[in-house]
C-alpha positions in Angstrom: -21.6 -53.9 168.2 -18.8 -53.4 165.7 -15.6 -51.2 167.4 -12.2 -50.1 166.2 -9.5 -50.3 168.6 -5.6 -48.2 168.2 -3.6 -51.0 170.4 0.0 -50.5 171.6 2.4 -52.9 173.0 5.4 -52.1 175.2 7.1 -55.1 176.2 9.6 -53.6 179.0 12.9 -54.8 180.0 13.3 -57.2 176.7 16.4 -57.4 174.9 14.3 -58.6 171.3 10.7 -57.0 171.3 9.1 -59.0 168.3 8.0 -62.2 170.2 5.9 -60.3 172.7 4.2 -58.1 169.8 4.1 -61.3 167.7 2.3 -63.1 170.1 -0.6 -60.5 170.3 -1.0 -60.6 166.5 -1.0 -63.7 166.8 -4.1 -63.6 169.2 -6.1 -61.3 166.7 -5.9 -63.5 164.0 -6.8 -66.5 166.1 -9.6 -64.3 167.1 -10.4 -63.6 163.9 -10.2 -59.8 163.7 -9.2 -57.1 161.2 -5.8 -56.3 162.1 -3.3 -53.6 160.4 -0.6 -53.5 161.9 1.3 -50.6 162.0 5.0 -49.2 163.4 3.8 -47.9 166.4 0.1 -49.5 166.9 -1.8 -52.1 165.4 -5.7 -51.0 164.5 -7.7 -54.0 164.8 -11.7 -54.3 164.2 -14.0 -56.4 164.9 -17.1 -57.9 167.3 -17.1 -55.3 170.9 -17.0 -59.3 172.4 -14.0 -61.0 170.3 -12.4 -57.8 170.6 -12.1 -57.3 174.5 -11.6 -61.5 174.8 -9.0 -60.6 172.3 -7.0 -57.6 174.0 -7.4 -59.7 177.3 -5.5 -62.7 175.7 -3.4 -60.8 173.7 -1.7 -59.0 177.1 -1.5 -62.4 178.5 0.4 -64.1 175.6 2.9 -60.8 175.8 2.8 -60.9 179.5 4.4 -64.5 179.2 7.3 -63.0 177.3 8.1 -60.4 180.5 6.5 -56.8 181.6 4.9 -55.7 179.3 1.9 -52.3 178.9 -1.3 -52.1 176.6 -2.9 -48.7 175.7 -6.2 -49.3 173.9 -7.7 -46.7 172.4 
C-alpha cells in the first residue's frame, strides 16, 4: 500500500540539531523514499513496509545523537 507520512524531529537537549535530523534523511533515502523536506517536517512517501522500517530506523539513528521525539502523521 502506498502512504504519505508529515514526520517531525525534535532532538532535545542538543546544542547543534542538524546531525540528528540529518541522520533520519539520511535513513529515507537509504530506504529509498520520496522525501521533501521541509522547515518544520519532512513529507516522505513511499511503500506502508519501507516506510514504517524507515521511521523505526530513522528514530534510532537520531536517538544515537541524544533524546530525541517523532510525531508521524
Amino acid at each position: 500500500m502506498w502512504v504519505s507520512v508529515q514526520v517531525s524531529v525534535y532532538p532535545l537537549g542538543q546544542n547543534d540539531l542538524s546531525p540528528a535530523i540529518e541522520a533520519v534523511w539520511r535513513v529515507f533515502h537509504e530506504h529509498q523514499l520520496a522525501c521533501q523536506p521541509g522547515s518544520m517536517s519532512t513529507l516522505v512517501e513511499g511503500d506502508d513496509d519501507a516506510i514504517f522500517a524507515a521511521l523505526r530506523d530513522a528514530f534510532r539513528a537520531a536517538g544515537d545523537w541524544g533524546a530525541t521525539v517523532m510525531i508521524a502523521t
